[in-house]
C-alpha positions as CSV (number, residue, x, y, z in Angstrom):
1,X,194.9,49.1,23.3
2,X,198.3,47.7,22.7
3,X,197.1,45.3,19.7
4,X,195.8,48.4,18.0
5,X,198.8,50.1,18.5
6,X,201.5,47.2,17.6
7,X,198.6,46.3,14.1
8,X,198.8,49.9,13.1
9,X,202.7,51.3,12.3
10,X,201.0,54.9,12.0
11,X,199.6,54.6,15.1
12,X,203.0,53.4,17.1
13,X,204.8,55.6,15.3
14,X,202.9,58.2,17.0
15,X,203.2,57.0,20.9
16,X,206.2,55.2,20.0
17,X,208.5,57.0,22.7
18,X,205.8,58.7,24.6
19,X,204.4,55.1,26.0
20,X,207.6,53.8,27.8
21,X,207.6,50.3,29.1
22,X,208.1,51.9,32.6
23,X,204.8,53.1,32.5
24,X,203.6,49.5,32.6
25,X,204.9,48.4,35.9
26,X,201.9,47.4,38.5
27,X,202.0,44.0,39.2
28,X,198.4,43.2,36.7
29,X,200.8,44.7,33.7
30,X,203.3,42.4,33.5
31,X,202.5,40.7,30.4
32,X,201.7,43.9,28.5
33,X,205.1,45.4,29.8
34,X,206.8,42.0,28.5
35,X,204.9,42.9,25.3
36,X,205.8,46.5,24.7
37,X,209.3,46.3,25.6
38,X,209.7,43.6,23.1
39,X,207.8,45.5,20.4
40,X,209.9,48.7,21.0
41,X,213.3,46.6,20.9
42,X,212.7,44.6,17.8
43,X,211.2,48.4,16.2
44,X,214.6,50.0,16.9
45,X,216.3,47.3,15.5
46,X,215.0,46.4,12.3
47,X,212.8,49.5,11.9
48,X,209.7,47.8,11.4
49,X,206.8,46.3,13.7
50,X,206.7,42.5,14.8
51,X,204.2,40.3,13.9
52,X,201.6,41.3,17.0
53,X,199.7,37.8,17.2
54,X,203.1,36.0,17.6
55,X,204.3,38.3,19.8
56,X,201.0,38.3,21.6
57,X,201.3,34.1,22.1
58,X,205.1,34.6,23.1
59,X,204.5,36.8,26.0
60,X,201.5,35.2,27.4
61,X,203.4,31.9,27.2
62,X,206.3,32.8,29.3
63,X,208.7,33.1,26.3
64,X,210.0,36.9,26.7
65,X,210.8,36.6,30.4
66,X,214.5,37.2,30.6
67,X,217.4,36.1,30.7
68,X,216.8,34.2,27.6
69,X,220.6,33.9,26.2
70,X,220.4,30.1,25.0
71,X,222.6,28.1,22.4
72,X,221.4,26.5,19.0
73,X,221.5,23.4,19.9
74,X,222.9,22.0,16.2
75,X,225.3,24.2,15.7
76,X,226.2,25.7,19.1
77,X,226.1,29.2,18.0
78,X,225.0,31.7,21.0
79,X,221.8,33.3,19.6
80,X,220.5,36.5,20.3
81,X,219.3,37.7,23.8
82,X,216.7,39.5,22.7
83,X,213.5,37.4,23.2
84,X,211.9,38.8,19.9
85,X,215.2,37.8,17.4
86,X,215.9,34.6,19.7
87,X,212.0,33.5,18.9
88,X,212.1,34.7,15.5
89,X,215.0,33.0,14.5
90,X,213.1,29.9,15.5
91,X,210.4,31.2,13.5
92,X,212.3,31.0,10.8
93,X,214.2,28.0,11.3
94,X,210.8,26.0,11.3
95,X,209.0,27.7,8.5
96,X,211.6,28.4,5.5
97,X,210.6,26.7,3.1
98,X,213.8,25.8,1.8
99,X,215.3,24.5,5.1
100,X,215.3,20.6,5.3
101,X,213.6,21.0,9.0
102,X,210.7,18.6,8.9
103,X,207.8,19.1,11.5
104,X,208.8,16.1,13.8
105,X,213.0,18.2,13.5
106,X,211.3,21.3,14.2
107,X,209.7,20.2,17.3
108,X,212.8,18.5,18.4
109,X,215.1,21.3,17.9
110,X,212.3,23.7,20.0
111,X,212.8,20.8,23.1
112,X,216.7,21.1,22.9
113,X,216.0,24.9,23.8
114,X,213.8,24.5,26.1
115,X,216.1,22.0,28.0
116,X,217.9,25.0,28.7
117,X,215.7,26.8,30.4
118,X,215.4,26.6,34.2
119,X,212.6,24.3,35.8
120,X,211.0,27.0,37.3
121,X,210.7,28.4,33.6
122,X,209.4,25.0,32.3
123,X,206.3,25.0,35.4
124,X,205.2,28.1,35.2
125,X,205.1,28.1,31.0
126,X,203.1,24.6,30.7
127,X,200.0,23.8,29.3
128,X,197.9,25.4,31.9
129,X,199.6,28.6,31.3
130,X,200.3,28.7,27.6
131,X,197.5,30.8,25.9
132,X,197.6,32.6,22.8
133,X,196.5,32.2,19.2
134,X,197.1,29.1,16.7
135,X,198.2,30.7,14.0
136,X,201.8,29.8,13.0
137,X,203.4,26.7,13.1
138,X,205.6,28.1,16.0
139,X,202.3,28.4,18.0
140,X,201.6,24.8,17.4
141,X,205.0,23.5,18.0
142,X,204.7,26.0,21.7
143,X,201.5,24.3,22.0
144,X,203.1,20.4,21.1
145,X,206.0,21.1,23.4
146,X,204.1,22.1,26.6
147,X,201.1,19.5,26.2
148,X,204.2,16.7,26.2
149,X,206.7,18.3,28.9
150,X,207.0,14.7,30.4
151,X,209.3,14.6,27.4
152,X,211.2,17.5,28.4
153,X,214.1,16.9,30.7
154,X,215.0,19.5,32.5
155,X,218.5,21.0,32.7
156,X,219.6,23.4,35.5
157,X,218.8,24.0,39.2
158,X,215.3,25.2,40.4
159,X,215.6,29.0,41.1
160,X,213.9,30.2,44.3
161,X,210.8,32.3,44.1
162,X,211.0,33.4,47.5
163,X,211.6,36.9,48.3
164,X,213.2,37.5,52.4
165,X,211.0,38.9,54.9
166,X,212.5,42.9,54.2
167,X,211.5,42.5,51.4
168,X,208.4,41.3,51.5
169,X,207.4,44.2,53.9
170,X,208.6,46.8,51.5
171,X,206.9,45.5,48.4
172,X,204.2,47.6,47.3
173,X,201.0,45.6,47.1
174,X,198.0,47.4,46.9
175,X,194.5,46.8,46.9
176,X,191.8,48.5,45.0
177,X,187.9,48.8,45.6
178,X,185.5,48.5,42.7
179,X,182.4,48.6,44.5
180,X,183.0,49.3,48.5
181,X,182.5,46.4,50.7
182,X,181.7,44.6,47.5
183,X,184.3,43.0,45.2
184,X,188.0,44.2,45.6
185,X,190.1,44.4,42.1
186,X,191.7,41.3,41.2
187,X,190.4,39.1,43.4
188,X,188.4,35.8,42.0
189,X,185.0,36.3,43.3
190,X,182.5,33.6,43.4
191,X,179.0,34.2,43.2
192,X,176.6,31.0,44.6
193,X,173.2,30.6,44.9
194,X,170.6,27.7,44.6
195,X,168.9,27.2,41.4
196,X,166.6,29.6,40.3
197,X,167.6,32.2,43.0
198,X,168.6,35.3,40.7
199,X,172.3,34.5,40.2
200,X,172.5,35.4,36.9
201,X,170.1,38.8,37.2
202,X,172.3,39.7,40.3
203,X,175.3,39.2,38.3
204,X,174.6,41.1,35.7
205,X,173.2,44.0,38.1
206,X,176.7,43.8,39.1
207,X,178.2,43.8,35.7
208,X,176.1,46.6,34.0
209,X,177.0,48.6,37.1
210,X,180.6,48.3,37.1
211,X,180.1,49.1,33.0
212,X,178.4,52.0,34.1
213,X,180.6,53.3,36.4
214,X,180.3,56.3,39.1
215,X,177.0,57.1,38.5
216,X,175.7,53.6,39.4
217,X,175.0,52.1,42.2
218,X,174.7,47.6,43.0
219,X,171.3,47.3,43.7
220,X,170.7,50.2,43.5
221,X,172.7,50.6,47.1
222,X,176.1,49.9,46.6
223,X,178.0,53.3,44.8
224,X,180.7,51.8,42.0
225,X,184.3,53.4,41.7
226,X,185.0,53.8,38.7
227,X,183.6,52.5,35.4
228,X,185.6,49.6,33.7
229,X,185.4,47.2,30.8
230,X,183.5,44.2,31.8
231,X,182.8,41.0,29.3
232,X,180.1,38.6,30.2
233,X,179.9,35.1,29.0
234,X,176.9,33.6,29.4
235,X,175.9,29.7,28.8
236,X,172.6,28.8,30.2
237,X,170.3,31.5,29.1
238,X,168.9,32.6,25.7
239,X,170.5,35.1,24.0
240,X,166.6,36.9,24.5
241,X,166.2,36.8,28.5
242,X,169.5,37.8,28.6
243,X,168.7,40.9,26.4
244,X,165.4,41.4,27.8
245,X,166.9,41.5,31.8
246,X,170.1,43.6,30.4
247,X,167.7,46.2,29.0
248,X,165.4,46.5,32.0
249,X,168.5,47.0,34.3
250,X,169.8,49.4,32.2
251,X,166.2,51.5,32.3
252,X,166.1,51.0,35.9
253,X,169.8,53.2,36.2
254,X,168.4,55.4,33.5
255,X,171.0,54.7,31.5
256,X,171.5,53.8,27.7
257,X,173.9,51.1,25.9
258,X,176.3,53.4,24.8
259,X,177.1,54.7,28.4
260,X,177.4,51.3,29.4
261,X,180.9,49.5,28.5
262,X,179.8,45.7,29.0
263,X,180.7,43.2,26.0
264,X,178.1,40.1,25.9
265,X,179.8,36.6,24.5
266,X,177.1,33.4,24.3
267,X,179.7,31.4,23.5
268,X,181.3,30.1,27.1
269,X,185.0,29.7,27.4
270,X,186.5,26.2,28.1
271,X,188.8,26.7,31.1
272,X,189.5,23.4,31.0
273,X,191.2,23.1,28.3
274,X,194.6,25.2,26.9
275,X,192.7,26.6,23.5
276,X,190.0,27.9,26.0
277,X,192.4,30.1,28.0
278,X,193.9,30.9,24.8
279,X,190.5,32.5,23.6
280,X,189.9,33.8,27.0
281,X,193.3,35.8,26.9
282,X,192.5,37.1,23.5
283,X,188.7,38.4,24.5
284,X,190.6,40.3,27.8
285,X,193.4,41.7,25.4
286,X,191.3,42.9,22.6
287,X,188.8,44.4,24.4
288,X,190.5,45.7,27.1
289,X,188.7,43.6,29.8
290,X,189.0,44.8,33.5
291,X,186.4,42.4,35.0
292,X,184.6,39.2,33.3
293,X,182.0,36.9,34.2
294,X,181.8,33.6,33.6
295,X,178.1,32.7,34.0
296,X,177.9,29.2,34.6
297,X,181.1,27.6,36.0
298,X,180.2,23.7,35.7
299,X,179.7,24.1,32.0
300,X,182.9,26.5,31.6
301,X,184.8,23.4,33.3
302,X,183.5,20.9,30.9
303,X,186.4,19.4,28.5
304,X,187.0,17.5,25.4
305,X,187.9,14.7,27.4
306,X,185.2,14.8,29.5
307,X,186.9,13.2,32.4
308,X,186.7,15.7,34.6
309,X,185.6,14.9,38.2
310,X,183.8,18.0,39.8
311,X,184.6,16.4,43.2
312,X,188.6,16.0,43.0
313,X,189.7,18.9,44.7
314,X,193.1,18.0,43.7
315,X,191.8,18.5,39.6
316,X,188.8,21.4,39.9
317,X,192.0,23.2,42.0
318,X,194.7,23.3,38.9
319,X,192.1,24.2,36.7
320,X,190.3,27.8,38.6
321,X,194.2,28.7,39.7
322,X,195.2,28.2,35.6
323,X,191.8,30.5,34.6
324,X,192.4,33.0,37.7
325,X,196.7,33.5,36.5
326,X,195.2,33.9,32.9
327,X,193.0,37.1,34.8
328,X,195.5,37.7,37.0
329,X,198.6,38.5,34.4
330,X,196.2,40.4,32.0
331,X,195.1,42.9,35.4
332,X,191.5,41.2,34.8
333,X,189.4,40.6,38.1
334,X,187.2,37.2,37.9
335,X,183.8,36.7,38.5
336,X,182.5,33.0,38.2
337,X,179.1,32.2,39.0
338,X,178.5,28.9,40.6
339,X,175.8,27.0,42.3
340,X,175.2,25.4,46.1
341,X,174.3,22.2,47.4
342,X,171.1,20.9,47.1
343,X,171.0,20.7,50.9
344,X,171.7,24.7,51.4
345,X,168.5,26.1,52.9
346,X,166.7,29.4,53.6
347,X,169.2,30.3,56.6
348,X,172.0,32.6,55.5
349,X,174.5,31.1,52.7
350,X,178.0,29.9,54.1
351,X,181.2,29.2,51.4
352,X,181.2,25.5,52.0
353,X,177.6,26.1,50.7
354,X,179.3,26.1,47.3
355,X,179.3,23.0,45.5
356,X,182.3,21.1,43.9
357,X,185.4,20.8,45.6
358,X,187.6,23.4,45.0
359,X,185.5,26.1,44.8
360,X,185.2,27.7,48.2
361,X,188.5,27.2,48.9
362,X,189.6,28.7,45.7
363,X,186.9,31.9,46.1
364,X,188.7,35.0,47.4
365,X,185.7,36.9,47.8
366,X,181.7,35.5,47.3
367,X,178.5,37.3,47.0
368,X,175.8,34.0,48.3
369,X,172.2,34.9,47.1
370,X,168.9,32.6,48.5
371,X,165.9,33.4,48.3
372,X,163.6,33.4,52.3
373,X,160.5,33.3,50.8
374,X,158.3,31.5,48.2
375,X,158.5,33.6,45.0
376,X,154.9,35.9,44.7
377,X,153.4,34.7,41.0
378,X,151.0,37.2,42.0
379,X,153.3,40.5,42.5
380,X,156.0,39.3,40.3
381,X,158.3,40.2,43.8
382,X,161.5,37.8,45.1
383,X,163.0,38.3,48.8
384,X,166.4,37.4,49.0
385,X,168.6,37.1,51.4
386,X,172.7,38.0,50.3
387,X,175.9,37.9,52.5
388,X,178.8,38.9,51.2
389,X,182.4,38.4,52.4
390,X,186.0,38.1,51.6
391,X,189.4,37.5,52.7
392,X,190.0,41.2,52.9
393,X,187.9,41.2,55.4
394,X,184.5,43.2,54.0
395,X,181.6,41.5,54.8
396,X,177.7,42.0,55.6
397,X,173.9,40.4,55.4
398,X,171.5,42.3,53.4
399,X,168.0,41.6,52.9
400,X,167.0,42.2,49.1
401,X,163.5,42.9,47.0
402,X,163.5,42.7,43.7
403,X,160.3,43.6,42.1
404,X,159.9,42.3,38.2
405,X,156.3,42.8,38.1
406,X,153.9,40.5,35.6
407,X,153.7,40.7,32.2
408,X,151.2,43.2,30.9
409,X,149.4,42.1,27.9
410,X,151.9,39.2,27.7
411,X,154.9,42.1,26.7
412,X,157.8,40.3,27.6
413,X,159.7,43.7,27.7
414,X,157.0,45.0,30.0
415,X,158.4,43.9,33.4
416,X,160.4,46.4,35.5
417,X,163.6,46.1,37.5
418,X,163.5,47.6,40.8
419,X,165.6,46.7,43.9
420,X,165.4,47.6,47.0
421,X,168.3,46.6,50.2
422,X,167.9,46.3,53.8
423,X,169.5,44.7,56.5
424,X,169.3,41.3,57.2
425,X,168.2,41.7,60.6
426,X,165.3,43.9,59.6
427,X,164.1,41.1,57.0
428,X,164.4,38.4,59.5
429,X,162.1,40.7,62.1
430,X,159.5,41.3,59.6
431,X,159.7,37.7,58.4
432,X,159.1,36.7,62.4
433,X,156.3,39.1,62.7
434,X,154.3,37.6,59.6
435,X,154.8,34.3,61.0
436,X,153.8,35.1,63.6
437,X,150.6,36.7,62.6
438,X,150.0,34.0,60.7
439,X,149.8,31.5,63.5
440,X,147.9,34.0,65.7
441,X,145.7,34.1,62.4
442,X,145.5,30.4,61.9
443,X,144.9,29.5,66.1
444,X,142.1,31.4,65.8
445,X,140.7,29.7,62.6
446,X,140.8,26.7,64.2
447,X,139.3,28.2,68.0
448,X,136.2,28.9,66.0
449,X,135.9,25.3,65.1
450,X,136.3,24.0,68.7
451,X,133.6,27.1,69.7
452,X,131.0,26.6,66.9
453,X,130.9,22.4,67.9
454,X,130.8,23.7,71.6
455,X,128.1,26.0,71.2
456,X,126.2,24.5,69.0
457,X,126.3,21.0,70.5
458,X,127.4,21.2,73.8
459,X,127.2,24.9,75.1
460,X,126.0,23.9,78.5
461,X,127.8,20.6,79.2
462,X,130.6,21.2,77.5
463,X,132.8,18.0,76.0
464,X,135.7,15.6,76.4
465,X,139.3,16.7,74.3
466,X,138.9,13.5,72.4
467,X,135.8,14.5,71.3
468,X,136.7,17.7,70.2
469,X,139.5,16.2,68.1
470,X,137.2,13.9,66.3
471,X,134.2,16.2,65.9
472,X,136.6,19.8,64.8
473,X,139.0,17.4,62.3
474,X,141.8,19.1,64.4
475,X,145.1,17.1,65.4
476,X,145.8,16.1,69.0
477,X,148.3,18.3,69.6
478,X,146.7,21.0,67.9
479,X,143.6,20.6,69.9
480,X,145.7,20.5,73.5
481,X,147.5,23.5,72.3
482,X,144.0,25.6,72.3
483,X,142.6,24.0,74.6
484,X,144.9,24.9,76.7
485,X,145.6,28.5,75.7
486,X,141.7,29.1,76.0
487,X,141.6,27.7,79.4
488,X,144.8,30.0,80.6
489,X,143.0,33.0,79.2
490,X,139.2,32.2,81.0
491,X,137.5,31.5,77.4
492,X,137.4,27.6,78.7
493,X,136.0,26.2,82.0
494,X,137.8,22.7,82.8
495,X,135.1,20.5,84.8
496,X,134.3,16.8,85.3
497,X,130.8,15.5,84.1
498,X,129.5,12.7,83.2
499,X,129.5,11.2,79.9
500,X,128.5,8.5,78.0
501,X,131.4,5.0,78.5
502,X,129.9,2.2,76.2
503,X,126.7,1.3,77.9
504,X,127.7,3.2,80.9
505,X,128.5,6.7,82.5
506,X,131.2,8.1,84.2
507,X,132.4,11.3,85.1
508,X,135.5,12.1,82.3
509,X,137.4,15.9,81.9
510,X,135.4,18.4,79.8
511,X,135.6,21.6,78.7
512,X,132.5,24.2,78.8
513,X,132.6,28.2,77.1
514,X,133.0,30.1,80.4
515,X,130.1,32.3,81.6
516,X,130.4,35.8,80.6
517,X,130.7,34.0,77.1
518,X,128.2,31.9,77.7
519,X,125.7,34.9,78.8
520,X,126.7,37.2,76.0
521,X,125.7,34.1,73.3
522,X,122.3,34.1,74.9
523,X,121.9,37.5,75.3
524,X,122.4,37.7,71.2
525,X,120.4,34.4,71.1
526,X,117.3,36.2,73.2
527,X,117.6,38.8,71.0
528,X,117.8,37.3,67.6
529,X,114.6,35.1,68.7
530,X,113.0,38.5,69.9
531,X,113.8,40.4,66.5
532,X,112.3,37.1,64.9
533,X,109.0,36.8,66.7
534,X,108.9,41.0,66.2
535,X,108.6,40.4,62.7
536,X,105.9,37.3,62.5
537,X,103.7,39.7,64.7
538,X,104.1,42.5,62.2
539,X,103.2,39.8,59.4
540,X,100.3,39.1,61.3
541,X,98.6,42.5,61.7
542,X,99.4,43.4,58.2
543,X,97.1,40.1,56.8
């Protein structure tokens, strides 16, 4: 909102004087306070607005943090304090056209000011941290300057950042909820899954919900706070399945596009590298971004250089804290979406899941997704499972269905989104109970093999385990298992008879149907050969 207002003179005419850079004062607005406060100084000085991109770079780039009373260094004259006429008399002294400055001068003379600044000033402005837009020569000579700050030296004592323990307890901190017991405002959240578990489809359940606002609910269970502006870069899927899924999500909240503020980018941001926070910052400023997505990490942490080891901690760190503070100053919550190890299983997700090094020590809060069954081809239905957790403490284990149908007709559009939560303890019952019917059902499969060979070999001497195995196809320890279960329950009588050895007898361990079994298959044998000789004598009258 603040670009519009600082492009547009009308326009800060008009809340010029109504918008105070008081009212800018959480902690998240610190940049945009820098920025305003600058803009409303230079405007009652020279009566006209600053250039908005420069000042833009400035702030983001540490450059209107004050005290900034420094000394040109040719001349020794003590420039303005103001941070706007301080940095556009550099402007000026690099780009006038008439002044003798070469390129390689300019540089130099921006150095010899920044040699006066503090250490502290130098860290927390470098490369990492320096986003804004290319678009004067200043911005280039920022850019030169930090990339080479191994060139800088330093000049002044480190100031302390440390606050005392009073304080500390006094300062008002706050934390916010955007979806309850969900993801907490601006806090880096990290969702991980396997591949092909729904990580993106649950991310951008997430993301069209927070768009939505109030009225929505997080799979369809979890009720939203408020509604915010939420962009979402995405660089694995097709511009089409990500249109296709946005669209079904948004018919399953019976909601249109228009009530839905969510801003879709296919064009993944670099975080790696200082132009890609620089386009990041400009995405969050000009749209007014309260969340984004960044859908997936590993390729959003690819550089130029390509030297990037995914497994230094001490490298993947630097980088997520440099995205994250890019977030963080701009009052924009992170979402990265990330994948596990190949090892993680069907038993509920943990952080050091996570793959890379870094990452789950870097996550504030995480949202793990797996999936505890096979997907069904034939219903079109996934069961997850999803814990969720942060270092504010929320956390919980939820068991989720999503049902996307088959395609009807092969319409891609055709499929539906719908979502239904339980608890995790629930799922894992009913998941125990199916297996469990399914070995009940399975034992008893294979118990009709060892009865048919019984009966219909062997139904009054019965037959040796070994036997069994060979003549039913049925493993050793499968067999024993039945065997044994039949004999416990009276289905199986356990006697010694004897059986062929070689070209010998001897008595060896069988195992017979028991009686009342026994009986009741020659009762239905007596009658089936009685029904049968019934109807040959009936054939015989009639000829």
């Amino acid at each position: 909102m603040l670009m519009h207002f600082l492009r547009d003179e009308d326009l800060f005419r008009q809340v010029y004087g109504v918008l105070l850079p008081e009212h800018l004062s959480k902690p998240s607005e610190i940049a945009y306070h820098r920025i305003w406060k600058a803009a409303t100084e230079y405007y009652e000085q020279h009566n006209r607005l600053p250039n908005c991109e420069l000042l833009f770079t400035l702030a983001l780039s540490g450059f209107l943090e004050e005290p900034l009373c420094l000394a040109d260094p040719e001349t020794g004259e003590q420039l303005h304090a103001n941070a706007v006429e301080l940095i556009n008399f550099c402007f000026d002294k690099t780009r006038n056209p008439d002044d003798s400055l070469e390129p390689e001068a300019a540089l130099d003379f921006l150095k010899a000011l920044l040699r006066q600044r503090t250490v502290g000033d130098v860290l927390r402005t470098s490369v990492q941290h320096a986003v804004g837009r290319e678009i004067h020569d200043l911005a280039g000579l920022v850019d030169r300057a930090y990339s080479n700050l191994q060139e800088i030296e330093a000049i002044g004592s480190a100031q302390s950042t440390m606050m005392d323990s009073e304080a500390f307890a006094t300062e008002n901190f706050q934390q916010s909820w955007l979806i309850e017991d969900v993801l907490v405002e601006n806090q880096a959240m990290v969702i991980g899954g396997p591949e092909k578990a729904m990580k993106t489809s649950i991310a951008m359940d997430l993301a069209v919900s927070l768009g939505i606002g109030e009225s929505a609910r997080f799979l369809n269970r979890f009720p939203v706070g408020r509604q915010v502006r939420v962009g979402f870069y995405s660089g694995e899927m097709g511009k089409a399945d990500i249109q296709a899924r946005y669209r079904r999500i948004l018919q399953a909240k019976s909601r249109t596009p228009a009530e839905c503020l969510v801003f879709w980018s296919f064009d993944l941001p670099r975080v790696g590298e200082a132009s890609g926070l620089r386009q990041l910052a400009i995405d969050i400023v000009e749209k007014n971004l309260d969340v984004i997505f960044i859908d997936p990490l590993y390729l959003a942490l690819q550089s130029g250089d390509g030297d990037i080891n995914h497994n230094d901690m001490y490298q993947i760190g630097p980088l997520l804290q440099a995205v994250n503070r890019t977030c963080d100053e701009l009052g924009c919550t992170l979402v990265l979406i990330h994948h596990t190890r190949k090892s993680a299983g069907k038993e509920p997700l943990q952080l050091q899941d996570l793959a890379h090094s870094g990452v789950p020590q870097f996550a504030r809060q995480w949202l793990l997704v797996n999936r505890t069954e096979p997907f069904d081809a034939e219903t079109g239905v996934s069961e997850l499972g999803l814990s969720i957790s942060g270092s504010s403490g929320h956390c919980g284990q939820y068991a989720v269905d999503i049902n996307e149908g088959t395609l009807l007709g092969g319409n891609l559009a055709s499929r539906p989104w719908t979502v239904t939560v339980r608890s995790r303890t629930a799922q894992i019952s009913e998941q125990q109970r199916r297996k469990q019917e399914k070995n009940v059902e399975e034992l008893d499969k294979d118990w009709k093999k060892i009865w048919r060979f019984l009966y219909e070999e062997h139904l009054d001497d019965g037959e040796t385990r070994r036997q069994i195995e060979l003549n039913t196809d049925l493993s050793r320890a499968r067999v024993k298992k039945i065997i044994d279960a039949k004999v416990a329950s009276g289905n199986l009588i356990l006697d010694v008879r004897p059986k062929p050895a070689g070209n010998t007898t001897k008595d060896q361990t069988v195992y017979i149907l028991s009686p009342p079994f026994k009986c009741l298959i020659e009762e239905r044998r007596r009658a089936a050969a009685a029904e049968q000789n019934h109807e040959v004598a009936e054939e015989s009258v009639e000829s």
